[in-house]
N, C-alpha and C positions, 0 to 999 in steps of 0.2 A: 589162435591169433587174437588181437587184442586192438580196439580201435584208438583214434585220436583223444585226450583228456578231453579236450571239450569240442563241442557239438561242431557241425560247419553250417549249420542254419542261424543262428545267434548266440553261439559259443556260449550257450551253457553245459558249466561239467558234469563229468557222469559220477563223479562218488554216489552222490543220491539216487542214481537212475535205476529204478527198479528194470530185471528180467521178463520181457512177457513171448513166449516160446523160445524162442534160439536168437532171440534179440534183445538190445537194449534199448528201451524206452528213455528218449530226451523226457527228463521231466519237466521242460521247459509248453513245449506243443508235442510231445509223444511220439516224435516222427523217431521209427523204427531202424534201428545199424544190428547187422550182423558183425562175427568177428573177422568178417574181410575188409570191415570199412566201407562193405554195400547199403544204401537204405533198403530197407525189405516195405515198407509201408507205411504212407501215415493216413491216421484214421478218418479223417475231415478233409481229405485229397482226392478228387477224381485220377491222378497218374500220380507216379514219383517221377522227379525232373531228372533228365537222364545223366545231368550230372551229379547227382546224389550220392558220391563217393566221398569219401576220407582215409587216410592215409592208416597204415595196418600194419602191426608190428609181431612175427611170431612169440607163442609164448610156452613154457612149460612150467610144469607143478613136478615139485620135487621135495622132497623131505619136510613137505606141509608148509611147502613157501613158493609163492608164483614168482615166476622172473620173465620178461619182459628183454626180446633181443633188439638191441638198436644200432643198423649200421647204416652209416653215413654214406655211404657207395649203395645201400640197397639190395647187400648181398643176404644171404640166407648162412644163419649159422652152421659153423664147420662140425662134424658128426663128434670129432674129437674135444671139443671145448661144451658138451655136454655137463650138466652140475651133477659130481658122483653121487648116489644113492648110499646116505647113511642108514644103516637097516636100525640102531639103537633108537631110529626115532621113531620107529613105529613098535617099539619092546617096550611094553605095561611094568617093566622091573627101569625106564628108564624114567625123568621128569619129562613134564612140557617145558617146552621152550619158552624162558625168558625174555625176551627183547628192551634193549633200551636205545635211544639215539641222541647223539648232540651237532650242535655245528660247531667247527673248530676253526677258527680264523687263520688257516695257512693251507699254502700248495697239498694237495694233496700223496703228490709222491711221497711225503715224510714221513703216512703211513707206511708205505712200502718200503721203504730205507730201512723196518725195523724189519725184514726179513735176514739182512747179513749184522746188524745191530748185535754181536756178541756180546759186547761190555755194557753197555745198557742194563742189562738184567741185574746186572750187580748194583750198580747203583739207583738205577728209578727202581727195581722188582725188587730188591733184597734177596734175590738167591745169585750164587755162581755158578756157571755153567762149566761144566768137566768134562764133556763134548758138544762141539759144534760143527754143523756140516751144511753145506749148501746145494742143489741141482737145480739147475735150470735146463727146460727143456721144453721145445716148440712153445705154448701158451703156458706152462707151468713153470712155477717156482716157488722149490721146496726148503722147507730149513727142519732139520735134524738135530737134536738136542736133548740132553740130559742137564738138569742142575740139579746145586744143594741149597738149599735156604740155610742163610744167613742167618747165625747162633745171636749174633748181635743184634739185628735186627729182622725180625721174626716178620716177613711179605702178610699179605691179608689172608693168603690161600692157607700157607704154612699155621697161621695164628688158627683160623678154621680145622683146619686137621687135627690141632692138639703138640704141635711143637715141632723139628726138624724132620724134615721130610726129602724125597727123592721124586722130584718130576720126569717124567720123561714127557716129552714134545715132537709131536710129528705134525707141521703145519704148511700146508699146498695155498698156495693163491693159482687161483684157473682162471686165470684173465688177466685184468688189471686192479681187478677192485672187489670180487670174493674171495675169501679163503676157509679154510675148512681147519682147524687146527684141533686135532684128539689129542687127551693129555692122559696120564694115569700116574697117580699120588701116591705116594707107599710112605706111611709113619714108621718109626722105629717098632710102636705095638705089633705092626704086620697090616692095620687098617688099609687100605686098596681103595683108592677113588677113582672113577674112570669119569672122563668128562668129554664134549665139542662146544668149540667154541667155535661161534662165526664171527667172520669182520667182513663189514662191507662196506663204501661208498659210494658216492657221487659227486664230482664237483659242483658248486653253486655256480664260482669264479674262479679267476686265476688264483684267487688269496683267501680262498674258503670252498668245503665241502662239509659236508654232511656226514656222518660215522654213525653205523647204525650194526650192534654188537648183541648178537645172543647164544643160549648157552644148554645146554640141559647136561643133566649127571646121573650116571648109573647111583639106585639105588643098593647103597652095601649090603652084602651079606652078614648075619649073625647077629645083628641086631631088629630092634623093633622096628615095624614100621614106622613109628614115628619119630626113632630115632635115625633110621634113616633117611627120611623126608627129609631131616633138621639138617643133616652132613650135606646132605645133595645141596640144599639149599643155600648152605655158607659156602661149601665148593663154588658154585655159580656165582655168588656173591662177591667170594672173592676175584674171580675173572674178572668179573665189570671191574674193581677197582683197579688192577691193572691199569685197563684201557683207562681209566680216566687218569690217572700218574701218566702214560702217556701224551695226552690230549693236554696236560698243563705243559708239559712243555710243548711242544709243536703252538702253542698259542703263542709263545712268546720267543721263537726262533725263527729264522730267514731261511728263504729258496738258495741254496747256494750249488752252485753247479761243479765247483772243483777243490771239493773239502781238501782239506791236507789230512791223510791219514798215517795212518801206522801201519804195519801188517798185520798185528792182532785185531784191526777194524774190518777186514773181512772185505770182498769180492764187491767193495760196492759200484762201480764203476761198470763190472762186467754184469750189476744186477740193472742198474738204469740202460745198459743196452737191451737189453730183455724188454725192459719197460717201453720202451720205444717203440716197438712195434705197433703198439696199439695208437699209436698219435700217428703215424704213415698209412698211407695207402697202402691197401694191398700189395701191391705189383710193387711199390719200394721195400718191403720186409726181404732185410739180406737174411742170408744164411747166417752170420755172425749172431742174429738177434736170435735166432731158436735150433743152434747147435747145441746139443748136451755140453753142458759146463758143470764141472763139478770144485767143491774147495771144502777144505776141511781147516779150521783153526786150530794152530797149537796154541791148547789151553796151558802149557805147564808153567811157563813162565806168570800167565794171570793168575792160574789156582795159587802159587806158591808166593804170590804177592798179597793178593787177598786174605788169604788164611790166616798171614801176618798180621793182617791190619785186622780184622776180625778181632785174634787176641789179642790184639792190645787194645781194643777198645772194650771189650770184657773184663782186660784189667784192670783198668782206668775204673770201669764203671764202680765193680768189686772195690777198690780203693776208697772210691766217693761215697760209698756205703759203709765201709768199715771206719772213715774219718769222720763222717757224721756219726755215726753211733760213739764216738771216743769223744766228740764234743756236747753230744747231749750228756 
């Protein structure tokens, strides 16, 4: 359990507040909170005043990151909405974890829209995806995926790895606002990258949250240590810029509630029902909102548009090199 930010004697915070036994010391007057939000003692007091409480929120440590449960009804987390145990992160063959965070000036659902977002990757990520699939299910929602990085325009991961590559993506959000996404990279050489990437938020306001993304990578086989430090390093590197390609657009696009889609845009309507549960009460969460849904995109018609335009912009490019060198 975890107390109130700041104090209920004259609200000063506890970042600075040192532990002294199984309590946290106000560094303000030192007056004592355990993690029920009880005062256990303050040192220059005959009693503690019996109402010396604050409000107390459960918490748990998991994959070398505290989280912090907060419901609004006052209920206790469900056993199932538990943060899964990635074991790579306690493997000496993996990095530490990364962290970066920004604010992003828009609703935060836009992060979550990029879970059925198939055509996106082609154009903000520079790969295309040659399988996409979606499940939702009670508090989860999963997206399933395979791409190829773009010949033409070679994504930051791809340019990291050393040139066309094959991702696969396996990414869970278990809530509203974590998710868990394992990836694994395979160059033409045979190189093998295996990566997690987290995404999480908070909202500030209605028209801004918070994005807060980290990362660690298996260190490769068959090379140097230090050669592989450098791989992990640019793999995770290139993740963050992902997200921030991301975050430039959601800075400078609208809340809108009833896009006009296509059917290659994927399940997004059945994904914001999903999303809704977490804005109702309890007792209003239908069935509709965390009944297994499943959707698979046919890519062929995308793969077989794309590929086209790929070569011809390979053409073009090829061209503008060979007519420059014919005018020099």
């Amino acid at each position: 359990m975890c107390s109130m930010p700041t104090a209920p004697t004259w609200a000063a915070t506890w970042p600075t507040a040192p532990v002294k036994g199984d309590s946290l010391a106000c560094p303000f007057h030192d007056w004592r909170w355990n993690g029920k939000g009880k005062c256990t003692g303050i040192p220059y007091a005959r009693r503690v005043p019996p109402l010396a409480r604050t409000k107390a929120w459960p918490t748990m440590v998991e994959n070398k990151m505290l989280f912090v449960w907060n419901d609004p009804e006052g209920k206790q987390p469900p056993a199932e909405l538990a943060i899964p145990r990635i074991e790579a992160a306690f493997d000496a063959e993996w990095t530490d974890w990364t962290w970066n965070s920004m604010v992003v000036d828009a609703n935060c659902r836009e992060v979550v829209d990029n879970v059925v977002d198939m055509a996106h990757f082609f154009y903000v990520h520079y790969g295309f995806p040659t399988f996409f699939k979606n499940v939702f299910e009670g508090y989860t929602a999963s997206q399933y995926m395979t791409s190829v990085s773009r010949e033409d325009m070679m994504g930051e991961t791809a340019k990291a790895l050393g040139g066309k590559n094959v991702l696969q993506s396996e990414a869970s959000y278990y809530g509203p606002s974590f998710m868990i996404d394992y990836l694994k990279s395979e160059s033409p050489g045979g190189l093998v990258v295996e990566g997690y990437l987290i995404n999480c938020h908070y909202p500030i306001n209605e028209n801004q949250f918070v994005l807060m993304y980290g990362a660690i990578a298996k260190k490769p086989d068959g090379v140097t240590p230090e050669q592989a430090s450098e791989i992990a390093e640019k793999f995770v590197g290139g993740l963050g810029k992902g997200f921030e390609q991301d975050a430039a657009i959601w800075k400078r696009k609208s809340r809108i509630n009833n896009p006009l889609l296509c059917e290659e845009d994927g399940p997004v309507y059945q994904l914001r029902r999903w999303y809704e549960q977490f804005y109702v009460d309890a007792a209003e969460v239908s069935d509709e909102m965390t009944d297994r849904f499943e959707y698979e995109v046919d890519t062929t018609r995308a793969v077989t548009a794309w590929e086209a335009e790929v070569a011809d912009n390979i053409a073009k490019r090829e061209a503008a090199v060979v007519s420059g060198t014919a005018h020099a």
